[in-house]
MARKEZA-437813 format. One record per atom (N, C-alpha, C, CB): x, y, z; residue in three letters; atom name. Coordinates in nm, 3 decimals. Glycine has a CB too. Example, Ala and Ser with C-alpha at 12.3 -4.5 7.8 and 13.67 -1.06 7.14 Angstrom:
# MARKEZA-437813
<atom east="1.319" north="-0.569" up="0.780" rest="ala" atom="N"/>
<atom east="1.230" north="-0.450" up="0.780" rest="ala" atom="CA"/>
<atom east="1.320" north="-0.330" up="0.780" rest="ala" atom="C"/>
<atom east="1.131" north="-0.447" up="0.905" rest="ala" atom="CB"/>
<atom east="1.285" north="-0.225" up="0.708" rest="ser" atom="N"/>
<atom east="1.367" north="-0.106" up="0.714" rest="ser" atom="CA"/>
<atom east="1.290" north="0.003" up="0.787" rest="ser" atom="C"/>
<atom east="1.408" north="-0.060" up="0.572" rest="ser" atom="CB"/>
***
This chain:
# MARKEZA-437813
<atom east="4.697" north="2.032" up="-2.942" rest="unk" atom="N"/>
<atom east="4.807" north="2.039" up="-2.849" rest="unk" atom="CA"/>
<atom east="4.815" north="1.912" up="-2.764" rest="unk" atom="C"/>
<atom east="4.792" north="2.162" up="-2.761" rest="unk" atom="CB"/>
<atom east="4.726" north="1.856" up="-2.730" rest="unk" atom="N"/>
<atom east="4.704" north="1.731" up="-2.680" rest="unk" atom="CA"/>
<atom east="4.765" north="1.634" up="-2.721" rest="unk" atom="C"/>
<atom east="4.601" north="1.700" up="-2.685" rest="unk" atom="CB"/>
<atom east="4.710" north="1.615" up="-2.868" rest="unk" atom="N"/>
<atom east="4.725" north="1.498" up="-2.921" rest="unk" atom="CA"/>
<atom east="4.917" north="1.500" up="-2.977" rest="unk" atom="C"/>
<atom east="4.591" north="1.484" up="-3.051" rest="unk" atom="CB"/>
<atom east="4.953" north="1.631" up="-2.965" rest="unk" atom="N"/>
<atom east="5.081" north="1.605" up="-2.977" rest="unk" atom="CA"/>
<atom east="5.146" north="1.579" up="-2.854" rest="unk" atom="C"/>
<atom east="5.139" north="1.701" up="-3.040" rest="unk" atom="CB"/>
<atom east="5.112" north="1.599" up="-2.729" rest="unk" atom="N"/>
<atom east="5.172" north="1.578" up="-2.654" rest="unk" atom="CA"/>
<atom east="5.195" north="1.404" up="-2.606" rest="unk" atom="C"/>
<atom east="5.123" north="1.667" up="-2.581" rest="unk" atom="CB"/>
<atom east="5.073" north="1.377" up="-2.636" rest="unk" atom="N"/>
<atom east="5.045" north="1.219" up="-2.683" rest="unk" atom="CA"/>
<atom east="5.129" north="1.168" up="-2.749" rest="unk" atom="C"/>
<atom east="4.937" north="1.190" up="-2.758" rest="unk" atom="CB"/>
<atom east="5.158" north="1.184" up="-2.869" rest="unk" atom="N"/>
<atom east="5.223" north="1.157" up="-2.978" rest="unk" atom="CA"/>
<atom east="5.365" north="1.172" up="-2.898" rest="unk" atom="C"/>
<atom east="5.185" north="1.253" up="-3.110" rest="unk" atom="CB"/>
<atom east="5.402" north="1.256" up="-2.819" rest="unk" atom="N"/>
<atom east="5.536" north="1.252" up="-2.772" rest="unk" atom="CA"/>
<atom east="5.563" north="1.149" up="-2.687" rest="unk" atom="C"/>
<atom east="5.572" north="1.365" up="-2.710" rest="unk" atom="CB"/>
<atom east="5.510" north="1.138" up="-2.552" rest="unk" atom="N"/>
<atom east="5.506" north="1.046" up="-2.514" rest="unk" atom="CA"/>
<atom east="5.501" north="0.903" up="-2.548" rest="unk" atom="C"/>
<atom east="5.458" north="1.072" up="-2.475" rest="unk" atom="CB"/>
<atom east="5.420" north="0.866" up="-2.661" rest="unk" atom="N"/>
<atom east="5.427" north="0.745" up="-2.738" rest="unk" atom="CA"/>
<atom east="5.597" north="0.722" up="-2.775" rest="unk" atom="C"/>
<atom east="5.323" north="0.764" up="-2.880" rest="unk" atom="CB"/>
<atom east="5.641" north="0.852" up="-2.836" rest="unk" atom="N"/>
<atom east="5.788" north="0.842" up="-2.865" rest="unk" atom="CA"/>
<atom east="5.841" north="0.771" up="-2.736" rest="unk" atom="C"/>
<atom east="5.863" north="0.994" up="-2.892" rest="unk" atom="CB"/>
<atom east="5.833" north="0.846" up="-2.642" rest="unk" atom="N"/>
<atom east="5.899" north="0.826" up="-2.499" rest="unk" atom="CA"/>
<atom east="5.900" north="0.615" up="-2.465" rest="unk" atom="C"/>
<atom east="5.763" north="0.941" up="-2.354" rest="unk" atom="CB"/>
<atom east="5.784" north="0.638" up="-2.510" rest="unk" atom="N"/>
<atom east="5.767" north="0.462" up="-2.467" rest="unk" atom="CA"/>
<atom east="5.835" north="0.362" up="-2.574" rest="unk" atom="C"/>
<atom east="5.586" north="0.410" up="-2.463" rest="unk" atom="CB"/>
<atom east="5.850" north="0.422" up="-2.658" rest="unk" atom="N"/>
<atom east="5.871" north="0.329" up="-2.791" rest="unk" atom="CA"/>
<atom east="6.025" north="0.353" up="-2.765" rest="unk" atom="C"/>
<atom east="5.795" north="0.386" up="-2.967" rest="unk" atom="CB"/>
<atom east="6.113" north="0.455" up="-2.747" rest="unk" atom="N"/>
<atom east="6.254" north="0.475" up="-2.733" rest="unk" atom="CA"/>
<atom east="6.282" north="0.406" up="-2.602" rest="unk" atom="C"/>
<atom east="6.298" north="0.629" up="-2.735" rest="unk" atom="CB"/>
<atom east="6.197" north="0.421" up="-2.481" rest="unk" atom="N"/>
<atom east="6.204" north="0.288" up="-2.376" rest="unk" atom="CA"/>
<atom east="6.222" north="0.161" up="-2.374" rest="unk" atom="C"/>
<atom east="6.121" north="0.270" up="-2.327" rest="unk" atom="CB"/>
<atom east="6.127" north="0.082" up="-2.476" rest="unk" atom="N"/>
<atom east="6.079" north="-0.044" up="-2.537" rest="unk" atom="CA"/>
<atom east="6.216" north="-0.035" up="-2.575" rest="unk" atom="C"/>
<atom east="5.946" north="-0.061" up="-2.650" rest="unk" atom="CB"/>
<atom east="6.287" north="0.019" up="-2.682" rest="unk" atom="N"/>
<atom east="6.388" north="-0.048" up="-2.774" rest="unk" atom="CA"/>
<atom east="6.489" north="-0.049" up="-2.699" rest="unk" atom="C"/>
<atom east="6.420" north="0.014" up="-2.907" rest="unk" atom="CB"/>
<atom east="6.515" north="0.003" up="-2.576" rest="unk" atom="N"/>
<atom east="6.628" north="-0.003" up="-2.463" rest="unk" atom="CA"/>
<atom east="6.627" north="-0.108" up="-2.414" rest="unk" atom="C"/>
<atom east="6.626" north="0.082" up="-2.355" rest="unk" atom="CB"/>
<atom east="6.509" north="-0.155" up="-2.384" rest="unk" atom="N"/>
<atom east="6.523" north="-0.289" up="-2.274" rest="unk" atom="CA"/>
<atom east="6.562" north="-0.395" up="-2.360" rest="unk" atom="C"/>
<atom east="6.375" north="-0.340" up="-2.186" rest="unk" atom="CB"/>
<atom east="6.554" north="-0.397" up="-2.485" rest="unk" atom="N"/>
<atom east="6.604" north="-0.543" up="-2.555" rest="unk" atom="CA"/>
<atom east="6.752" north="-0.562" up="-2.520" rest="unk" atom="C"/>
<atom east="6.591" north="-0.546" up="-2.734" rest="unk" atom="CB"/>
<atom east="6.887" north="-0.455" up="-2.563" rest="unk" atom="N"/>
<atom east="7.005" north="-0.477" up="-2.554" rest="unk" atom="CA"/>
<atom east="6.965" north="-0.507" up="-2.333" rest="unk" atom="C"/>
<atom east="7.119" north="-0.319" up="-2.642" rest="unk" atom="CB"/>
<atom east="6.928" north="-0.461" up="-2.278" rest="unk" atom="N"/>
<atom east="6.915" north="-0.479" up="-2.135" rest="unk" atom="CA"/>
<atom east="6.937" north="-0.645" up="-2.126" rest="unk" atom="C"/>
<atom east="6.758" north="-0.418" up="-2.074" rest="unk" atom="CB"/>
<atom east="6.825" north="-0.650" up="-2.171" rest="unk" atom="N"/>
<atom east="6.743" north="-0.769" up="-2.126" rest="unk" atom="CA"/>
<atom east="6.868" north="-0.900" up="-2.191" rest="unk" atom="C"/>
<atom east="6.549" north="-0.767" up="-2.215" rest="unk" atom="CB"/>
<atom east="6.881" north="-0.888" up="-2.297" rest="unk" atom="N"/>
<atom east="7.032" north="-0.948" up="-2.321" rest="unk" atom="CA"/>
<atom east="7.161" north="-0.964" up="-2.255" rest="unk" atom="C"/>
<atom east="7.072" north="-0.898" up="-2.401" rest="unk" atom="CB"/>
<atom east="7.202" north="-0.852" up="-2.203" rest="unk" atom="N"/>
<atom east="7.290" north="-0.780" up="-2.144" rest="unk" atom="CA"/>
<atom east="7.253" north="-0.866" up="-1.960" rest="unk" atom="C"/>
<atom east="7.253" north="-0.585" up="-2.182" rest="unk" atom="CB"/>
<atom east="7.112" north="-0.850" up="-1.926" rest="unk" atom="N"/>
<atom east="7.096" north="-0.961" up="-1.826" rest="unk" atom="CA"/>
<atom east="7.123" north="-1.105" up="-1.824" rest="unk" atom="C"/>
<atom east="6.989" north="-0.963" up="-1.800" rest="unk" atom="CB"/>
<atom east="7.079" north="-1.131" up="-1.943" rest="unk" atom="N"/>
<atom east="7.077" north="-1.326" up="-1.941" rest="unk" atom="CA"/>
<atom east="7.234" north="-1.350" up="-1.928" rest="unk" atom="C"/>
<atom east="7.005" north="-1.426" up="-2.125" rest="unk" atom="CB"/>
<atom east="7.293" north="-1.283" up="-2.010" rest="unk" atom="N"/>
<atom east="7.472" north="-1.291" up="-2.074" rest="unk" atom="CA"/>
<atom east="7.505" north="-1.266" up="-1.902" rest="unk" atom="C"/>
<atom east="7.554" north="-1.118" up="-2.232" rest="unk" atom="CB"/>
<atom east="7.490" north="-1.213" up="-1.808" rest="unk" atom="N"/>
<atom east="7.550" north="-1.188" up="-1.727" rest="unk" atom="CA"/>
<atom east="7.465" north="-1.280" up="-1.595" rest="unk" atom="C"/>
<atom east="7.568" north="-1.037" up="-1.733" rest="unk" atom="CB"/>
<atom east="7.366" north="-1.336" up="-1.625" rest="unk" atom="N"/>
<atom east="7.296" north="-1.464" up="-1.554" rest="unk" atom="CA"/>
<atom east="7.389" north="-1.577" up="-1.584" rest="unk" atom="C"/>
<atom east="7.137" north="-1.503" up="-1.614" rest="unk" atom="CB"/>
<atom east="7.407" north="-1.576" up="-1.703" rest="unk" atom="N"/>
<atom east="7.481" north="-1.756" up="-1.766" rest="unk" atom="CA"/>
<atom east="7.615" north="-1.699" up="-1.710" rest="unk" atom="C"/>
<atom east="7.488" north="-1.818" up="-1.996" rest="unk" atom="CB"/>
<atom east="7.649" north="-1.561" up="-1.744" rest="unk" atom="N"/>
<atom east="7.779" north="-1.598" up="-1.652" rest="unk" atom="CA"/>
<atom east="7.769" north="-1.600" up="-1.489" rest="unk" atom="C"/>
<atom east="7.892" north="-1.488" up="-1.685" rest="unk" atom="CB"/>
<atom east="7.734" north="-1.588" up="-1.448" rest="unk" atom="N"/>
<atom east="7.688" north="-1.596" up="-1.324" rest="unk" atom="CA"/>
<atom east="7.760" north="-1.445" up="-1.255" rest="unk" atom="C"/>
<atom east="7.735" north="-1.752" up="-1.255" rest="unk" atom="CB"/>
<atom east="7.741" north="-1.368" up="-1.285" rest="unk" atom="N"/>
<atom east="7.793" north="-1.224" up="-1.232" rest="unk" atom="CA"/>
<atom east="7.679" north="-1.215" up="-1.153" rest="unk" atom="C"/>
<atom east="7.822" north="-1.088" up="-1.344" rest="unk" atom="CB"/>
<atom east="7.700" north="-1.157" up="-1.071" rest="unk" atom="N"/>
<atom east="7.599" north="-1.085" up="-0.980" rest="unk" atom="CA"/>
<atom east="7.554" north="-0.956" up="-0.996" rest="unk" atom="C"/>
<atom east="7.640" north="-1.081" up="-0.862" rest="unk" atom="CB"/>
<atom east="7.689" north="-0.864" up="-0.992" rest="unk" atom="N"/>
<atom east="7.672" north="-0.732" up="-1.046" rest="unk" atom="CA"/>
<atom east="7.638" north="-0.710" up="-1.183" rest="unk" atom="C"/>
<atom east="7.780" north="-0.667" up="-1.028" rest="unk" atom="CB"/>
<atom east="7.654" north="-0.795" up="-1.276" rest="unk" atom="N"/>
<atom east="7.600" north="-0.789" up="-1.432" rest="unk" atom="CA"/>
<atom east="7.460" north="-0.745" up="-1.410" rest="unk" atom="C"/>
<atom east="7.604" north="-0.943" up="-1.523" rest="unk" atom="CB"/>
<atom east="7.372" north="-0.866" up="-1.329" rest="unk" atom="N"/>
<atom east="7.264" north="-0.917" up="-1.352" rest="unk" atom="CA"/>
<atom east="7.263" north="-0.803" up="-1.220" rest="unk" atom="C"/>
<atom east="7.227" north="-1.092" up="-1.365" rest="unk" atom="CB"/>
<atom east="7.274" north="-0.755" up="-1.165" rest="unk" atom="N"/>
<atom east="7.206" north="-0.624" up="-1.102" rest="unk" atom="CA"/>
<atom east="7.220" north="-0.493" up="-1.168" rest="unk" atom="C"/>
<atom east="7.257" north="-0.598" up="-0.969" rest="unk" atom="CB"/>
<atom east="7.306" north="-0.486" up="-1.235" rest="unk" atom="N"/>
<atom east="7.290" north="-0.336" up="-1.324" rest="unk" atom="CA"/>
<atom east="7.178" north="-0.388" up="-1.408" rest="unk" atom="C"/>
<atom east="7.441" north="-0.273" up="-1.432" rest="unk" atom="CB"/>
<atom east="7.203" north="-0.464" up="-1.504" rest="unk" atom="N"/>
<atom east="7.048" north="-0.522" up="-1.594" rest="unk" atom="CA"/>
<atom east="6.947" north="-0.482" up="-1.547" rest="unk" atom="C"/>
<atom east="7.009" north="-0.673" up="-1.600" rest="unk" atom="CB"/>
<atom east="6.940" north="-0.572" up="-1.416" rest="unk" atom="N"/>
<atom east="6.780" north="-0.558" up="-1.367" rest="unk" atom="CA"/>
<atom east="6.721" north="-0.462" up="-1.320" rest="unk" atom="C"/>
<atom east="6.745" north="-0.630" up="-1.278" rest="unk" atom="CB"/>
<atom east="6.872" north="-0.372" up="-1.274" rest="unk" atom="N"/>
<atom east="6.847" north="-0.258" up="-1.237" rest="unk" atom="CA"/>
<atom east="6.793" north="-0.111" up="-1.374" rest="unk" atom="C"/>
<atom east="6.985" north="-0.242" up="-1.157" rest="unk" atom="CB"/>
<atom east="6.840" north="-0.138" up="-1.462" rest="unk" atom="N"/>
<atom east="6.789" north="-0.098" up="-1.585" rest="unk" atom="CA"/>
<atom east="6.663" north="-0.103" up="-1.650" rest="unk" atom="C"/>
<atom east="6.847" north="-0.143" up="-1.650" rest="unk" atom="CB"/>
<atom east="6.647" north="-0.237" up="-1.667" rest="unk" atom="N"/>
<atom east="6.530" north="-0.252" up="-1.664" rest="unk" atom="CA"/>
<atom east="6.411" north="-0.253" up="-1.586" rest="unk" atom="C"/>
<atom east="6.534" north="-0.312" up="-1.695" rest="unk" atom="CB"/>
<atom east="6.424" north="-0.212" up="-1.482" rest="unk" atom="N"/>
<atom east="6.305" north="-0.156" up="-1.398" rest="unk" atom="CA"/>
<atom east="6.347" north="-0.020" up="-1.415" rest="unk" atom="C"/>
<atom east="6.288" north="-0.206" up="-1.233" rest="unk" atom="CB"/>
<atom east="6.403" north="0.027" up="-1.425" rest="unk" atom="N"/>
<atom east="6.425" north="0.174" up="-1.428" rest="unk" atom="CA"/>
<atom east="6.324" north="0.209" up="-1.583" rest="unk" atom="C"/>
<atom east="6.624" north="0.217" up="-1.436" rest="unk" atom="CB"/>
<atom east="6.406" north="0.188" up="-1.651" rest="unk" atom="N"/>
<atom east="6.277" north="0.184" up="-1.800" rest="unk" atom="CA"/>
<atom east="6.124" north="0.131" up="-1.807" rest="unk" atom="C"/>
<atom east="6.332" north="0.083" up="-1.918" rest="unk" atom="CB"/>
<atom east="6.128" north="0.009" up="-1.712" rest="unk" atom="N"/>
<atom east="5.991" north="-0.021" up="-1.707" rest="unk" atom="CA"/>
<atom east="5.856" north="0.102" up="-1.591" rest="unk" atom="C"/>
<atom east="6.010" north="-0.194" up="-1.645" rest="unk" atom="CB"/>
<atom east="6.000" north="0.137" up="-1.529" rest="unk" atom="N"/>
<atom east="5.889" north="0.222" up="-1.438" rest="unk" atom="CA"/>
<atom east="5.868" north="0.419" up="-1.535" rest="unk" atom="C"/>
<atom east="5.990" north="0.237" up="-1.216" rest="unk" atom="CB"/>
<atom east="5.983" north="0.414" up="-1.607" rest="unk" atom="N"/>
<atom east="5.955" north="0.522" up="-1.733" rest="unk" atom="CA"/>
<atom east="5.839" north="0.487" up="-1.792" rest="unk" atom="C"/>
<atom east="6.065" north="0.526" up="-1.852" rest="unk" atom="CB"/>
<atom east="5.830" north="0.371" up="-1.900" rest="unk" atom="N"/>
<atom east="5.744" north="0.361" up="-1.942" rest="unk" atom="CA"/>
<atom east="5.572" north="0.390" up="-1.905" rest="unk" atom="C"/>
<atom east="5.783" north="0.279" up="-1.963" rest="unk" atom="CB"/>
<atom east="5.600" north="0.320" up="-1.738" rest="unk" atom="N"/>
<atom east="5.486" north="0.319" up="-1.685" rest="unk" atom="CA"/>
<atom east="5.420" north="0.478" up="-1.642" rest="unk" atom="C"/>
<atom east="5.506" north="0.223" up="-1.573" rest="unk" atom="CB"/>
<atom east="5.551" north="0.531" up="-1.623" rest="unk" atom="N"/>
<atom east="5.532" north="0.705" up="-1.599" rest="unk" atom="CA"/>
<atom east="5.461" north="0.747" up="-1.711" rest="unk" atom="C"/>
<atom east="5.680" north="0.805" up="-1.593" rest="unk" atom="CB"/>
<atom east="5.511" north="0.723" up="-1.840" rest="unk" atom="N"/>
<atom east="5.434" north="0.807" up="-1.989" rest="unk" atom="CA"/>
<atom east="5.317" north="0.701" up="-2.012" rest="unk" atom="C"/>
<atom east="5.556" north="0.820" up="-2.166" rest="unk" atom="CB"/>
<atom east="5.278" north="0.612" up="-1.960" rest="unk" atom="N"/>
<atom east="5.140" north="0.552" up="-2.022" rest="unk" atom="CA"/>
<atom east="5.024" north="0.623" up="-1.916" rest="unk" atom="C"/>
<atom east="5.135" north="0.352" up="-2.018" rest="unk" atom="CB"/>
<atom east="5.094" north="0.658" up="-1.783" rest="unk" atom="N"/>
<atom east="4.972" north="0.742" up="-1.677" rest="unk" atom="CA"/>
<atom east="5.000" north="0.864" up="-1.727" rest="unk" atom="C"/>
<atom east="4.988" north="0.741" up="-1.489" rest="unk" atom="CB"/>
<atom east="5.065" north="0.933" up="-1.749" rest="unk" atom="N"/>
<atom east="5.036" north="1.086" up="-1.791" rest="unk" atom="CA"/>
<atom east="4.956" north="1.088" up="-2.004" rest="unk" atom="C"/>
<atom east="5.254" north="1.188" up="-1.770" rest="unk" atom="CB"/>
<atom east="4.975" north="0.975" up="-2.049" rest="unk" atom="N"/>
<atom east="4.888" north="0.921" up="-2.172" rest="unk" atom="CA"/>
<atom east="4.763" north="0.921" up="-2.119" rest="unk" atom="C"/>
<atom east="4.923" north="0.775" up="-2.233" rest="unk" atom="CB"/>
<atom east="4.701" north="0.867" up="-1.993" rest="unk" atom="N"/>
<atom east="4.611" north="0.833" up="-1.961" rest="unk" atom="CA"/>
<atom east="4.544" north="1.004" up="-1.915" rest="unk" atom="C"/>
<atom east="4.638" north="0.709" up="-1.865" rest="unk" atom="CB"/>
<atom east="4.592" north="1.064" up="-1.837" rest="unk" atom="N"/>
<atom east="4.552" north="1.160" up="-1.787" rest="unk" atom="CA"/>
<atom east="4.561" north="1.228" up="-1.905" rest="unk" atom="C"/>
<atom east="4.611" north="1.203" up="-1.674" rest="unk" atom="CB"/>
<atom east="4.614" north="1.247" up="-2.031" rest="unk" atom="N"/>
<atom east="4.590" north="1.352" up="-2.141" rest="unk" atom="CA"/>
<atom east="4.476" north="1.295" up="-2.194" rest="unk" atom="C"/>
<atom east="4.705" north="1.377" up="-2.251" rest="unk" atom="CB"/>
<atom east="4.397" north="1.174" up="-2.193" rest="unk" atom="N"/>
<atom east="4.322" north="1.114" up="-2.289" rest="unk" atom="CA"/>
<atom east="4.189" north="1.127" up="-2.220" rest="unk" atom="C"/>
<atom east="4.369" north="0.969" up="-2.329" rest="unk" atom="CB"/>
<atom east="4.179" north="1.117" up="-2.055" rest="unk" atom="N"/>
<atom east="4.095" north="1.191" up="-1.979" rest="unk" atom="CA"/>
<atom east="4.032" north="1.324" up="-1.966" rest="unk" atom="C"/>
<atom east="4.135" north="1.182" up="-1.906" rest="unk" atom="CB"/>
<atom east="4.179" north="1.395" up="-1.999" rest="unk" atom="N"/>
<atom east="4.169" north="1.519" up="-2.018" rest="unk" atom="CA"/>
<atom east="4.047" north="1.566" up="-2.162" rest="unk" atom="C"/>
<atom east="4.330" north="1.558" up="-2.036" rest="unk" atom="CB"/>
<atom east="4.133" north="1.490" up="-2.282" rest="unk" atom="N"/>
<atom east="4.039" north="1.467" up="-2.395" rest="unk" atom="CA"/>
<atom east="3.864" north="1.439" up="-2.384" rest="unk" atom="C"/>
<atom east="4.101" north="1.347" up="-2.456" rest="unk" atom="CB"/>
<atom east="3.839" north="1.372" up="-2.309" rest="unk" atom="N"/>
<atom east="3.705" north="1.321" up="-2.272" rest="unk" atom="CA"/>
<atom east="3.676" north="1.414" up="-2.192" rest="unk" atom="C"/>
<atom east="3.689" north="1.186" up="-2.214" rest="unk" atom="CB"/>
<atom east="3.671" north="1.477" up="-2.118" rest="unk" atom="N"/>
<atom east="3.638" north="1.626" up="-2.010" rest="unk" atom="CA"/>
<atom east="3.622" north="1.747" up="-2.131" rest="unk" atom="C"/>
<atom east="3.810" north="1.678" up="-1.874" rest="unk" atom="CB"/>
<atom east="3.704" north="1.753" up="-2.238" rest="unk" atom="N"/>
<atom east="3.654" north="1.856" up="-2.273" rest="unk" atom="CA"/>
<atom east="3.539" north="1.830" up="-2.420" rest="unk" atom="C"/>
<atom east="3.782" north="1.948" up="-2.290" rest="unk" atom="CB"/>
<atom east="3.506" north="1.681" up="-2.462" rest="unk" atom="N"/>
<atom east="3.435" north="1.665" up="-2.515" rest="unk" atom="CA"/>
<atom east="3.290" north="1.652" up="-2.462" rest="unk" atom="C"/>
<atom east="3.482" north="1.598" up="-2.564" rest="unk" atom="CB"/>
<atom east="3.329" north="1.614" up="-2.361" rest="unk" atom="N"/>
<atom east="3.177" north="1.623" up="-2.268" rest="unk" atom="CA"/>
<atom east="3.131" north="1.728" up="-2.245" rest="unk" atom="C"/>
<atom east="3.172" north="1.576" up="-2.136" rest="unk" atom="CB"/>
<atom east="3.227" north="1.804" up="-2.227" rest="unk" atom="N"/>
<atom east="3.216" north="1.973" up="-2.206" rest="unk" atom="CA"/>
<atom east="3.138" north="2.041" up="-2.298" rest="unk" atom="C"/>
<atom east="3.351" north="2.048" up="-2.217" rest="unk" atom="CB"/>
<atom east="3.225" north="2.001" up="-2.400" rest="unk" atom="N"/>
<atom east="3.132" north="2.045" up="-2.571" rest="unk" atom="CA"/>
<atom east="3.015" north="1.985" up="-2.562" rest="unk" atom="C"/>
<atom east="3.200" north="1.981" up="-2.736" rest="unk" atom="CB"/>
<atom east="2.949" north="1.883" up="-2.543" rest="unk" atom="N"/>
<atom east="2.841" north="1.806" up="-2.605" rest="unk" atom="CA"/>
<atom east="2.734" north="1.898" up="-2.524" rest="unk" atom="C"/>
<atom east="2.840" north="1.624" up="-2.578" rest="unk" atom="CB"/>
<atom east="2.774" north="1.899" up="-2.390" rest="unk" atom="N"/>
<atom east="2.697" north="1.948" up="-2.274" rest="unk" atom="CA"/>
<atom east="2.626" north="2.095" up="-2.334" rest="unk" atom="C"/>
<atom east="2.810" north="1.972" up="-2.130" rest="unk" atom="CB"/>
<atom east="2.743" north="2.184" up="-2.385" rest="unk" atom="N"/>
<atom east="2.687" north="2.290" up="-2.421" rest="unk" atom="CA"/>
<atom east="2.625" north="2.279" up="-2.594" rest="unk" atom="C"/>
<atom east="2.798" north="2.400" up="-2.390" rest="unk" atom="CB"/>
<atom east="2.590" north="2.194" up="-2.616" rest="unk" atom="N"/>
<atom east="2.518" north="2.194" up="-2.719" rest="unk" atom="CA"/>
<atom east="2.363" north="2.176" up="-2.691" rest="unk" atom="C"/>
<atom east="2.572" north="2.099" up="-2.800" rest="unk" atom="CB"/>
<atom east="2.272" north="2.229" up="-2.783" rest="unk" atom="N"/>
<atom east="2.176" north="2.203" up="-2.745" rest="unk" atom="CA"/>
<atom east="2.088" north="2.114" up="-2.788" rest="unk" atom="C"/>
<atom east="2.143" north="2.280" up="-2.736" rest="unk" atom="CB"/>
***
């Protein structure tokens, strides 16, 4: 159950990742034109996705913690 939930999240980051490319384009194009508001929705996008991403790599982290708590758990009760 874990490791799928993992596995989801990985989705989560990888469907993140492929957002910010048209972004990140979508910024420069509106840098060279010199828009202001271009290049603030952009940037504004892309921190928005970057701080997603960063959301599913700490709850990755806390499932993978989680993982290690209950292997220790096991080992512990072995004899």
């Amino acid at each position: 159950m874990v490791k799928t939930q993992i596995k989801a999240k990985q989705t989560a980051i990888r469907t993140s990742k492929a957002s910010m490319s048209p972004n990140w384009s979508a910024f420069k194009l509106a840098a060279k034109k010199e828009d202001p508001s271009g290049v603030l929705s952009s940037l504004s996008s892309l921190l928005s996705l970057s701080r997603q991403i960063i959301e599913e790599k700490q709850k990755i982290l806390k499932l993978e913690n989680r993982i290690s708590d209950i292997i220790a758990a096991a080992k512990a009760q072995i004899p």
